[in-house]
N, C-alpha and C positions, 0 to 999 in steps of 0.2 A: 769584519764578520764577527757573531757574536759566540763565543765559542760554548757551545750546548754540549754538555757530560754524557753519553748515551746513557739511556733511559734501561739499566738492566734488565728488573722483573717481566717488563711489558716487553723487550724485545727476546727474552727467554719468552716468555707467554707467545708470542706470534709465532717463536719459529718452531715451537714442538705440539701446541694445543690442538692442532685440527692434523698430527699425527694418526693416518687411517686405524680406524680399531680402538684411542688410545681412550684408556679409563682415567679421566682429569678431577683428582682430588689438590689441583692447583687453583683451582677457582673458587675465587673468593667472595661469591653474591650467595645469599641461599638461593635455593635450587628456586630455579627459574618459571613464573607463572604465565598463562595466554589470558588473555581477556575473557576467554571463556571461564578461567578458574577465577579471573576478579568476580562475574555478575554472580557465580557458584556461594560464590562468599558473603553476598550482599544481603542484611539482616532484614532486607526492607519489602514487603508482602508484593511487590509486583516489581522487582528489582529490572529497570530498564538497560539499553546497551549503553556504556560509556562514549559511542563516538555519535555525534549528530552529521548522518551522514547528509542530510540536506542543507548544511551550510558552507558557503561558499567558503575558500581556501585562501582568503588573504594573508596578509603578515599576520593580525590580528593583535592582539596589546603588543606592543613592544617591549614591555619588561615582565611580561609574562600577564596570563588572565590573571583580573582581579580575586575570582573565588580559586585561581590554585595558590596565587599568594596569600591569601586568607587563611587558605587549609593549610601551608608550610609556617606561617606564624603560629598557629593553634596547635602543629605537634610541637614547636618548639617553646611552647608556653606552656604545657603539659604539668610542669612541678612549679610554677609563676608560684603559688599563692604558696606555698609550702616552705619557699626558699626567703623567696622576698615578696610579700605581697603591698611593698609600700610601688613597688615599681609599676607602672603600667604594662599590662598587658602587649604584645606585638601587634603588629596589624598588617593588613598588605604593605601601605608604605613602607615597613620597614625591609619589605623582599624584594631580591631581582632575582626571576630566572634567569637558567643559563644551560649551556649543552653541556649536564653532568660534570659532577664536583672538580673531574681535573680543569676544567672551563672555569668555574668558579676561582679556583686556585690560584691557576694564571694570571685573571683580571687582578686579585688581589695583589697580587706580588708585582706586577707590572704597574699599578696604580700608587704601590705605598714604597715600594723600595729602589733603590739605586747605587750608584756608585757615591760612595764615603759613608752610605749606611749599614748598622750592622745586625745580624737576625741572629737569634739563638733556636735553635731547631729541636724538639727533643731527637732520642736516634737511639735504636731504629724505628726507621718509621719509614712511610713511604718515600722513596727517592723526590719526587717532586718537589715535597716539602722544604729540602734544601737548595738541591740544586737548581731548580727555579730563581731564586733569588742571586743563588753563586752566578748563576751566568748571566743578571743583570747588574751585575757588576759591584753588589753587596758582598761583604767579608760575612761569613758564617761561622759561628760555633755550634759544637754538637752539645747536648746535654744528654749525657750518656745515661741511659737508665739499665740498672743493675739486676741480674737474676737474682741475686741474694735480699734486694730490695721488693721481689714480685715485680720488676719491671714498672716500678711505681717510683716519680721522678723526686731526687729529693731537694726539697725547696733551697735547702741551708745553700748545696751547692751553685747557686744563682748569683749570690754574690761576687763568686770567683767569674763568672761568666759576663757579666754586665759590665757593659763600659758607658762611656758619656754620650755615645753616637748610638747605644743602641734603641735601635727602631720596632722592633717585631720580637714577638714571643711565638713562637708557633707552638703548638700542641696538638694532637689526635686521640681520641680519644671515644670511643675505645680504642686503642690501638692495632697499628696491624706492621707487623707480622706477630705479636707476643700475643694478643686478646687480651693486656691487662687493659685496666679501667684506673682511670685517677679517680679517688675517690674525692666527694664533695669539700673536705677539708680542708683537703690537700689544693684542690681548686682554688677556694679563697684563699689559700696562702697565697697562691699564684697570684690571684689577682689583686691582692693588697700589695704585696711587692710590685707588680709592675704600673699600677694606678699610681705611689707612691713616685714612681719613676719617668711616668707619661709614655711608660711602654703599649704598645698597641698588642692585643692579645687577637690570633688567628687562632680559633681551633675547629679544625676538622674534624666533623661529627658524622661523618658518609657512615657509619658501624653501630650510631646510635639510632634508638633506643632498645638495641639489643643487648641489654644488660640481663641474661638468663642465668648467669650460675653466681652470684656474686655469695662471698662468703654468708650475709646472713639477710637470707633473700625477705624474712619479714620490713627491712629496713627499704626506707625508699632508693634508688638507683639516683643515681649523680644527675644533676638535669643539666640544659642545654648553658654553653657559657654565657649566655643572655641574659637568665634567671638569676643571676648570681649578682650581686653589686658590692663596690668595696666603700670600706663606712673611713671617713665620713667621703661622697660619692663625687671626684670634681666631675663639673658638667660638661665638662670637654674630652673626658675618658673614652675610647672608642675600645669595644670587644667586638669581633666579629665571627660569627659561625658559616661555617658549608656544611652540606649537608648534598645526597642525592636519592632516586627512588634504587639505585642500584642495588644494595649489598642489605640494606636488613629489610626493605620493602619487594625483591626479588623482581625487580624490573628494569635489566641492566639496559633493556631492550631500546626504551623510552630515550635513552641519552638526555635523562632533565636531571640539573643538578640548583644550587641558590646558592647567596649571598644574603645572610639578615646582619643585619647593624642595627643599631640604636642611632647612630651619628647618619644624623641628614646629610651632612657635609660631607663624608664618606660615599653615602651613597650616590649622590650627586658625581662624585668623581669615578667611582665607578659603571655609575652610563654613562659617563661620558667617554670613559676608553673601551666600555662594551660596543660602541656605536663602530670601534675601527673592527671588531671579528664578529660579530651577529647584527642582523636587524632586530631577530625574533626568534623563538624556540619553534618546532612544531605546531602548528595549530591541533593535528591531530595526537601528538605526546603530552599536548597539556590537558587536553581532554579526558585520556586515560587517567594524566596523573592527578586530576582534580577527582577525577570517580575513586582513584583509590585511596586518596586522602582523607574521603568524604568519612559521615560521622555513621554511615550506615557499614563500610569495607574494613576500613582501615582497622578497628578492635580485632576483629576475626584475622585480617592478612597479619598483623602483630602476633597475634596468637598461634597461627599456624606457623610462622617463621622460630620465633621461640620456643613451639614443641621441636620441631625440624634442629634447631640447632643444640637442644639440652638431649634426645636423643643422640643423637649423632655424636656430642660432645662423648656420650658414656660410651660407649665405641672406642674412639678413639684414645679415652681414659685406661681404657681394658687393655689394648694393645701397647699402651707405652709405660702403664705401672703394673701390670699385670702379666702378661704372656709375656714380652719381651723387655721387662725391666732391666735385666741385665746389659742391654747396649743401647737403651732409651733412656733420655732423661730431660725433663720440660720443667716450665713454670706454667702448671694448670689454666686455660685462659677462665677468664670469668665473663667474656661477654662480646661479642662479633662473631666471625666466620674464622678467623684464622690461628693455628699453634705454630710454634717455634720449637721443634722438638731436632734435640741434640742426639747422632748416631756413632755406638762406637765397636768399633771391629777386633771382636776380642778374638781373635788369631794372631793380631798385630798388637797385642799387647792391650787394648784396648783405650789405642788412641785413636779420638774423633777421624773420621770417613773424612776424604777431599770430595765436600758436599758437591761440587760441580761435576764430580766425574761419578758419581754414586749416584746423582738424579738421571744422569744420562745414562749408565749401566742398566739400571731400573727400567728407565725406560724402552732401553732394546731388550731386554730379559723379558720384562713381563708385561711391558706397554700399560704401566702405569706414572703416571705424570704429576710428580710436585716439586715447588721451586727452589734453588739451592739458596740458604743465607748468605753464605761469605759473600759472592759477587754481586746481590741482588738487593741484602739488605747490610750487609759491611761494610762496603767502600773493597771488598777484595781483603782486608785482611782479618775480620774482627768477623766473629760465631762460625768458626772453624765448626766443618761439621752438625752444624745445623741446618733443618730445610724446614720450608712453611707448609705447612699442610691446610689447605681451606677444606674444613670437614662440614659445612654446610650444603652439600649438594643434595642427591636424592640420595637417601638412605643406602637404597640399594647398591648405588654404585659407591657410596663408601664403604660398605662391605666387603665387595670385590677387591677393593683397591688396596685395603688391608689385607686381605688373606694372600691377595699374590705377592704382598713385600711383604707379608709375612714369612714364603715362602721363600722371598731372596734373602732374607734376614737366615732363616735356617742355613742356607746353601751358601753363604757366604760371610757370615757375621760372626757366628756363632762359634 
């Protein structure tokens, strides 16, 4: 039997989220839209419904419709000419749909890694990211990213990390639980060192293109690991991106996540293990998510997610450097839905909170709900006192969600 790590966050997340009453600043998609707010959005003078309710319900493409692969190459080709424009453009073939990026994830890991392979994970990051691999029988390293660093990963450190077997770079980016953002740089270092190596690069983009608060927002945002190429380029180099409509598109609903590559050879191997867990996506989710990828929604849903999240962010700014600086302490995120903000109990001298028993007091006290770091995104022993807060929801309930830990913070912290 294959021995699986339980899955902390998401089984925190099931067993407290649809607590009666509870105000959930653990959720980490921006606040969630219906189809009615897509066609509300749509810049086009006689804007139609996304679903064609008179077509029959087949499988329909098997690696997803051609125009929603169309429309996922073209967000992810967004900084092409800027970065590299000697590269060609993406195009459908280069995408497969899949049922949202943990789908995505999976195939990958299941497709490229195994036993006597070895992955380097950045961390923290999402649990999957490692353990996915760890339970197929690949040895793991973490590549520890540093608060003192802005949780920005540092290249030099790769060398210690790499060995002869190693297979897989994983990255995320933006990241989640911190929101930091590798910057483009830092990127090609990444990828010069592991092209050098015949390292395969995975990075999980499900957060992009939510780059809203970056330190000097006239400059362009990091683009997708696609757009990037290492000089001089071998032809056998494979980068691969995931990506879903969940977390910066607000459509957790849809469960559509992808795979793009450049390497035919990859993708080829990936339908062919997609054929053992799908036929096909939704016929009616790819409809939606081709309407909202389209060239008429998509500017406006970006643009509404990104006021949603740069408000929101200044919120949760105020409450952790501002009204309760004294027992708050973070690394500002610069871009997704989620912080990593550290609590400390200054009755007790003010050492960090036992985040797991502090999220759970919270949330019988005041029935608000966000997730603890140590167990969720430590491994159990590492961001003592830390919890993720996804401050991308509706405004208003992050409001509430603050004021009433604000009020546990008084009665208990302070």
């Amino acid at each position: 039997m294959v021995k699986i790590t339980p899955f902390e966050v998401e089984q925190w997340m099931d067993r407290y989220e649809t607590t009666p009453g509870v105000i959930n600043i653990a959720e980490t998609c921006c606040a969630s839209i219906s189809v009615d707010d897509l066609i509300s959005l749509n810049t086009d003078n006689s804007p139609s419904s996304p679903l064609q309710l008179s077509k029959k319900l087949t499988y329909g493409d098997i690696l997803g419709s051609k125009t929603l692969r169309q429309r996922v190459a073209s967000l992810l080709n967004r900084d092409l000419n800027l970065y590299s424009p000697d590269l060609e453009p993406l195009t459908a073939e280069n995408v497969i749909i899949t049922q949202g990026a943990i789908a995505a994830n999976f195939l990958v890991f299941y497709t490229l890694v195994g036993p006597g392979d070895h992955v380097i994970s950045v961390y923290p990051t999402y649990q999957q990211l490692y353990s996915v691999p760890e339970s197929l029988g690949a040895e793991v390293s973490l590549w520890k990213l540093k608060a003192e660093n802005g949780y920005v990963p540092d290249v030099e450190e790769l060398e210690g990390l790499v060995k002869s077997n190693t297979k897989l770079l994983v990255l995320n980016n933006p990241n989640n639980p911190t929101g930091a953002t590798i910057p483009t740089p830092t990127l090609q270092s990444i990828l010069e060192f592991c092209a050098s190596r015949n390292i395969t690069i995975l990075s999980d983009e499900v957060y992009s293109p939510l780059f809203h608060s970056l330190p000097n927002q006239s400059s362009p945002a990091p683009p997708s690991i696609l757009s990037l190429s290492p000089s001089p380029s071998p032809s056998s180099y494979t980068t691969i991106s995931t990506g879903s409509t969940s977390k910066s598109l607000a459509l957790a609903g849809l469960r559509l996540g992808w795979i793009a590559s450049r390497s035919p050879s990859f993708l080829r191997a990936i339908a062919s293990a997609r054929d053992y867990t799908a036929i096909s996506v939704s016929q009616l989710d790819d409809q939606v998510a081709s309407y909202a990828l389209g060239p008429t929604v998509l500017p406006a849903l970006l643009e509404r997610n990104l006021d949603l999240a740069r408000t929101n962010l200044a919120l949760l700014t105020e409450f952790v450097e501002g009204k309760y600086g004294k027992v708050c302490s973070w690394v500002r995120p610069t871009a997704g839905t989620t912080a990593l903000v550290q609590f400390r109990n200054l009755r007790e001298g003010g050492e960090p909170v036992d985040d797991a028993a502090f999220v759970l007091d919270v949330l019988d006290k005041k029935n608000v709900l966000f997730m603890p770091g140590s167990p969720c995104f430590g491994l159990g022993t590492d961001f003592k006192g830390c919890v993720r807060i996804g401050y991308a929801c509706e405004t208003e309930v992050l409001k509430r969600g603050l004021e009433l830990l604000g009020h546990y913070v008084e009665e208990h912290l302070l």
